[in-house]
FIZAMI-210136 format. One line per 5 residues: number of its first residue (from 1); their letters; for each residue z, y, x of C-alpha. Coordinates in steps of 0.001 Angstrom, whole numbers, plus 500000, padded with zeros to 6 digits. Layout:
<pts>
NUM) A) Z,Y,X; ...
</pts>
This chain:
<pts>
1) XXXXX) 685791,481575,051154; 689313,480661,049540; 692742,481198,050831; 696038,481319,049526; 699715,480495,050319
6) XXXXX) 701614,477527,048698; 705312,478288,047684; 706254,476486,050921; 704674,479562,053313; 701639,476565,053827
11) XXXXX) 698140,478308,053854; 695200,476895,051725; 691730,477913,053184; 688453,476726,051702; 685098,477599,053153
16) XXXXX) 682390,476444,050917; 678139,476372,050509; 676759,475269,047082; 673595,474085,047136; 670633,476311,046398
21) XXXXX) 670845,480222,046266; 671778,482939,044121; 673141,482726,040608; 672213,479195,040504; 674167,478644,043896
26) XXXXX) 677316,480866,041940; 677732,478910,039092; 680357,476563,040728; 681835,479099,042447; 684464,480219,039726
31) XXXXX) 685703,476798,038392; 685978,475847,041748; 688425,479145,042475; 690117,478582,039226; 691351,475130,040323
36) XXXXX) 691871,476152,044365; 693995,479584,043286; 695828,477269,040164; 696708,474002,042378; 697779,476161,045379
41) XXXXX) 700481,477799,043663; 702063,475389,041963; 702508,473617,044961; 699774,470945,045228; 698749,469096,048169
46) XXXXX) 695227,468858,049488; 694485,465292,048371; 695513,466438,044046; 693846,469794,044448; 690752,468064,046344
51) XXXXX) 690635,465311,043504; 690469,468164,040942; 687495,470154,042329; 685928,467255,042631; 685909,465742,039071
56) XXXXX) 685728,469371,038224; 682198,469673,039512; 681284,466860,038951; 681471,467178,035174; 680168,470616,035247
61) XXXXX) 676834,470899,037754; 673638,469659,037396; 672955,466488,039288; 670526,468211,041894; 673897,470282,042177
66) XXXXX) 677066,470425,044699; 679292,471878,047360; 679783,471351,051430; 683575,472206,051977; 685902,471986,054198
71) XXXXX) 689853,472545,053301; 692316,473041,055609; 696417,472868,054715; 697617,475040,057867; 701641,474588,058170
76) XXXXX) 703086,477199,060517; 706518,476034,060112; 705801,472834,061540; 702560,473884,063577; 700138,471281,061886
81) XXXXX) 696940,471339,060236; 695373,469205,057594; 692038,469223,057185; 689041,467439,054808; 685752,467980,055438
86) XXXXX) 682797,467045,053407; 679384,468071,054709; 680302,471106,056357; 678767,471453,060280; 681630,470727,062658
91) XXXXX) 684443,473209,062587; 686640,473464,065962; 690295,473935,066812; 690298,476032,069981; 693387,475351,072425
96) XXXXX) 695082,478028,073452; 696041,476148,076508; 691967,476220,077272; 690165,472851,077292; 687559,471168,074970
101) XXXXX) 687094,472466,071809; 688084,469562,069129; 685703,468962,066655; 686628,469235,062682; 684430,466596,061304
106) XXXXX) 682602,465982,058356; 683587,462504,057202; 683244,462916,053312; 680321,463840,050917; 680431,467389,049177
111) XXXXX) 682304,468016,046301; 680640,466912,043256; 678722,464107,044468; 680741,461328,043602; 682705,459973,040407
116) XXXXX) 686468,460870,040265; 686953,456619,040835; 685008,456694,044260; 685847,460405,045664; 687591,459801,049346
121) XXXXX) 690280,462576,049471; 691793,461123,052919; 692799,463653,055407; 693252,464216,058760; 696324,465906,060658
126) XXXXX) 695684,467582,064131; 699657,469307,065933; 699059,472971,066410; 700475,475337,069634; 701276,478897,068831
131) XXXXX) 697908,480995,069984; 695702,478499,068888; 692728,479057,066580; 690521,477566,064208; 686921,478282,064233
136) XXXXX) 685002,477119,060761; 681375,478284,060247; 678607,477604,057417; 675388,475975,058672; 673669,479019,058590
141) XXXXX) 675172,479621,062150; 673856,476412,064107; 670390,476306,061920; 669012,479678,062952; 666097,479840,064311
146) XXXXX) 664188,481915,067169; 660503,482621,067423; 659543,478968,068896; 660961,477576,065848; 663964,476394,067828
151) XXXXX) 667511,475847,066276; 670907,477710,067821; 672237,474488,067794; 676058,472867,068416; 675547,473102,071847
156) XXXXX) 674626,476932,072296; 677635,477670,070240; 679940,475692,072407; 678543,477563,075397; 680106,480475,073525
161) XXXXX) 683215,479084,073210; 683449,478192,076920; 682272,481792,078305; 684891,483499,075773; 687473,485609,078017
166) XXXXX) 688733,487405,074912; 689591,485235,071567; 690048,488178,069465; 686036,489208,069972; 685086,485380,069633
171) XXXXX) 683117,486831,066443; 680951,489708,068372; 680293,486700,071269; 678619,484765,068632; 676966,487276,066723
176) XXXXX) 675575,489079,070153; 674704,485474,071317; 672438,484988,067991; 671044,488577,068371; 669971,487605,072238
181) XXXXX) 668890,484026,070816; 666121,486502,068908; 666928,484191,065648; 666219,484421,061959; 668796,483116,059784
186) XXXXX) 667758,480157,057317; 670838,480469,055475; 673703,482987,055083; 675965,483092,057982; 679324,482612,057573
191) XXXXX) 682685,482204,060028; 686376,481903,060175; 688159,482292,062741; 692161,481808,062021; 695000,482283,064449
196) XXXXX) 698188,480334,064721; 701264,482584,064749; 704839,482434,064379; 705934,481279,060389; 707886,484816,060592
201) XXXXX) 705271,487067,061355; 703521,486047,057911; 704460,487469,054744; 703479,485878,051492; 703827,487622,048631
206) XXXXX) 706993,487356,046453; 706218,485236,043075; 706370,487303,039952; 708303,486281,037117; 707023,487326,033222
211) XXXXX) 710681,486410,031759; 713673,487899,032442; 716112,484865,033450; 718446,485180,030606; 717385,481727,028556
216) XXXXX) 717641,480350,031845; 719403,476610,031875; 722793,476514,033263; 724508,473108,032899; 721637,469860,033379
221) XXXXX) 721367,466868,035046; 717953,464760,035701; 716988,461709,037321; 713829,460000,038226; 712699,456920,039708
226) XXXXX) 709082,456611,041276; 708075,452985,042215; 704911,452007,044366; 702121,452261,042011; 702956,456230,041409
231) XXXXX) 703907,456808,045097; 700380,455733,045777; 698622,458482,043748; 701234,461434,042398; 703119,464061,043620
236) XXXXX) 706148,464863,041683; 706879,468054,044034; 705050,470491,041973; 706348,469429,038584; 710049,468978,039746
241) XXXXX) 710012,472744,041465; 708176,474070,038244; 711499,472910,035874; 713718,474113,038686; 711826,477582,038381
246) XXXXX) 713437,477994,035095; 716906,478450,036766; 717072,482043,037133; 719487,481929,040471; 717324,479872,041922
251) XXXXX) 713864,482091,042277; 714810,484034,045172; 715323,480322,046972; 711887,479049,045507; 710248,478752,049157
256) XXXXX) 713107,477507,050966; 713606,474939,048023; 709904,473656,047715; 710188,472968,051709; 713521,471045,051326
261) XXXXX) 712093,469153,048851; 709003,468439,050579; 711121,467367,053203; 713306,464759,052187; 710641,463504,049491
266) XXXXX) 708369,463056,052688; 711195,461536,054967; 711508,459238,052144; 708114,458264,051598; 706970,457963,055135
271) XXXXX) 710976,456433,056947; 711638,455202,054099; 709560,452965,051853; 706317,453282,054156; 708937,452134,057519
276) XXXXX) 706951,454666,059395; 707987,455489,062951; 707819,459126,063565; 708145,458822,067439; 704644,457935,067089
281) XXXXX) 704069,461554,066686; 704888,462828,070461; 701442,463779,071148; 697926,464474,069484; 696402,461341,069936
286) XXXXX) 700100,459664,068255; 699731,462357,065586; 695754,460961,064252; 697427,457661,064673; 700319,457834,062697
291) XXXXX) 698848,459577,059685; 695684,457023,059550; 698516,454230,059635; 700359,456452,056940; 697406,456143,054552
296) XXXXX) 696905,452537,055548; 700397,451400,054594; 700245,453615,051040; 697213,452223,049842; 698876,448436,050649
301) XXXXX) 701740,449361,049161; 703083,446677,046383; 707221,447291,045854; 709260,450204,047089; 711070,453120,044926
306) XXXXX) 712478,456417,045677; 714848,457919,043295; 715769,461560,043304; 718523,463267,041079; 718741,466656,040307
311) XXXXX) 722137,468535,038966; 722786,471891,038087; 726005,473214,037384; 727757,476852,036581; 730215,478062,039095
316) XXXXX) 732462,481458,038090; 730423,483068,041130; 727085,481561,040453; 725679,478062,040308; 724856,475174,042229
321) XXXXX) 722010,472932,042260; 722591,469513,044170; 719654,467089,045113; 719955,463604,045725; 717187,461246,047170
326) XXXXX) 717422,457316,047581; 714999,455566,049336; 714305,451601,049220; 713591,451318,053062; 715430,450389,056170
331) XXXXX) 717251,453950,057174; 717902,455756,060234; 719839,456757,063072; 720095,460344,062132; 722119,461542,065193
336) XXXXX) 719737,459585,067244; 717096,462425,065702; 718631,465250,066088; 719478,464490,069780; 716199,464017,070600
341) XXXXX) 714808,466525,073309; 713529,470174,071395; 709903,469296,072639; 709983,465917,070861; 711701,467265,067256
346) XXXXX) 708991,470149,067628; 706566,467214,067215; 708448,464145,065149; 711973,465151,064110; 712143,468866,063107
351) XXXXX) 712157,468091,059547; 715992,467237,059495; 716707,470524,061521; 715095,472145,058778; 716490,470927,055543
356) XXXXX) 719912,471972,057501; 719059,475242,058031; 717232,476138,054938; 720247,474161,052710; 723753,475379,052195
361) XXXXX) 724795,471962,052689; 722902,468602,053639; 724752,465144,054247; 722808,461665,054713; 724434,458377,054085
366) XXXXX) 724168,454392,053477; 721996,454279,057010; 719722,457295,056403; 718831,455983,052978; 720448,458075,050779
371) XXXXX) 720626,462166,051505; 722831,465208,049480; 721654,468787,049678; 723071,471664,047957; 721340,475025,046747
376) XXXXX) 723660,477844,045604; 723529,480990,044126; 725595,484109,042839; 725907,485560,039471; 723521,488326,038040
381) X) 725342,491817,037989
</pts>
């Protein structure tokens, strides 16, 4: 088990099995943290840092050798989850409202199984209402056994679910149901169970700096253009916050300026260049839809650019940093957004609400295409 905050305020949360038990079982385990614990803080997505364990294992196990996994990119900010699972038993997200349970499903092979070429690191993402939870378990849970040689099983565990009156003992309902179920465990039982709260209420700790600022650069200007062949496969994010890092002023800002950034790069990507609509996203079902048609459209993608400069400058009272983002697609209405009702921006336009509020400044122009945020700072005493 694996968590972690990106420099966003995202969570990171792997629950893995290796194959086999044991120090044999263990010998994945580190490499695997290494790259989860590296990737997360520098600000990599799940697809990168799901490419990386992958061709990470799969260089390094034996070929009897690999790991079930499922990875989940929990945004509180914007109440979403993203989550890849590959041979893992069904986790669930549990409404608050009450309802079905929705399945997580495994739709991908383990980790290590297949060359870096032919790994699938496709996602899916599910909305998110404050009070709901997220129930993962290892197969240990549904594959015990009782007396008669008969499994738990899916269905005993959603029985569970449904007779739950108190989420905070969901645990002690399945571990008493197990108990009365007279089972022996095959496997090691493991469970998560993960609650979706208000972004404020969590706390990730502050980064910690080894220099002390004063080589930091003060006067710089850089520009970059990404066309459709890199849009398809890289994020820039991480690499463009890591040489903004180096401006001293800036540190305190790093996780409101990794979320801007994120922001209008992902405005630009999806609006922008991929022409996605994000009124699509008023309601779950519009939410699977639009991000399946959001990986359709980026793996056809043959021409489109976005081009992002960054400036930093010296003011007598501080500095400024000022980003600019182009996009090659078809713009916007952007007061048509932002009057939208609240319960629709929760969903599909809260994105612009944030970059506003987290900015000192943010203007868009030419139709949407082109956007201007400012960052500033004061002077060290």
């Amino acid at each position: 088990l694996l968590a972690a905050f990106t420099p966003t305020g995202e969570m990171h949360v792997l629950l893995g099995d290796f194959t086999g038990h044991g120090l044999p079982a263990a010998v994945g385990a580190m490499p695997l943290a290494e790259v989860f614990y590296g990737m997360t803080a520098k600000g990599y997505g799940l697809a990168e840092t799901l490419r990386e364990m992958n061709a990470k294992l799969k260089r390094i196990l034996p070929v009897d050798m690999f790991c079930c996994a499922m990875m989940l990119n929990l945004s509180f900010e914007r109440r979403l989850v993203e989550v890849w699972n590959g041979g893992m038993p069904d986790g669930y997200l549990l409404p608050a409202a009450g309802g079905e349970p929705l399945p997580l499903v495994s739709r991908h092979l383990p980790l290590g199984v297949l060359a870096p070429e032919r790994f699938d690191e496709h996602t899916e993402v599910l909305p998110l209402a404050l009070g709901d939870r997220l129930f993962l378990l290892s197969d240990g849970v549904v594959d015990t056994c009782n007396e008669d040689e008969q499994l738990f099983g899916v269905e005993r565990l959603k029985l569970v679910f449904a007779r739950n009156r108190l989420p905070e003992r969901l645990f002690e309902d399945v571990l008493q149901a197990l108990e009365d179920f007279r089972g022996q465990s095959r496997d090691d039982v493991s469970m998560l169970d993960i609650l979706v709260v208000a972004p404020q209420v969590l706390a990730p700790a502050p980064m910690i700096y080894s220099d002390s600022g004063q080589s930091s650069p003060l006067d710089w200007s850089m520009s970059f253009e990404f066309r459709a062949q890199t849009l398809k496969r890289f994020n820039p994010l991480p690499y463009l916050v890591q040489v903004l890092q180096e401006v001293h002023g800036l540190r305190a800002q790093s996780g409101a300026l990794h979320t801007v950034l994120n922001e209008l790069y992902s405005n630009a990507l999806e609006h922008g260049v991929l022409g996605l609509d994000s009124g699509l996203k008023r309601d779950a079902q519009g939410f699977a839809a639009y991000y399946q048609e959001r990986n359709q459209r980026l793996q056809a993608l043959q021409a489109g650019y976005i081009r992002l400069h960054l400036h930093v400058e010296p003011l007598p009272e501080g500095g400024r940093l000022v980003i600019e983002i182009e996009d090659s697609g078809r713009g916007f209405d952007l007061g048509k957004v932002l009057a939208r009702p609240l319960l629709e921006q929760r969903l599909c336009g809260r994105g612009l609400s944030l970059i506003r509020r987290l900015s000192r400044h943010a203007e868009w122009a030419d139709e949407g295409r082109r956007a201007r945020v400012e960052f500033a700072w004061e002077a060290l005493a």
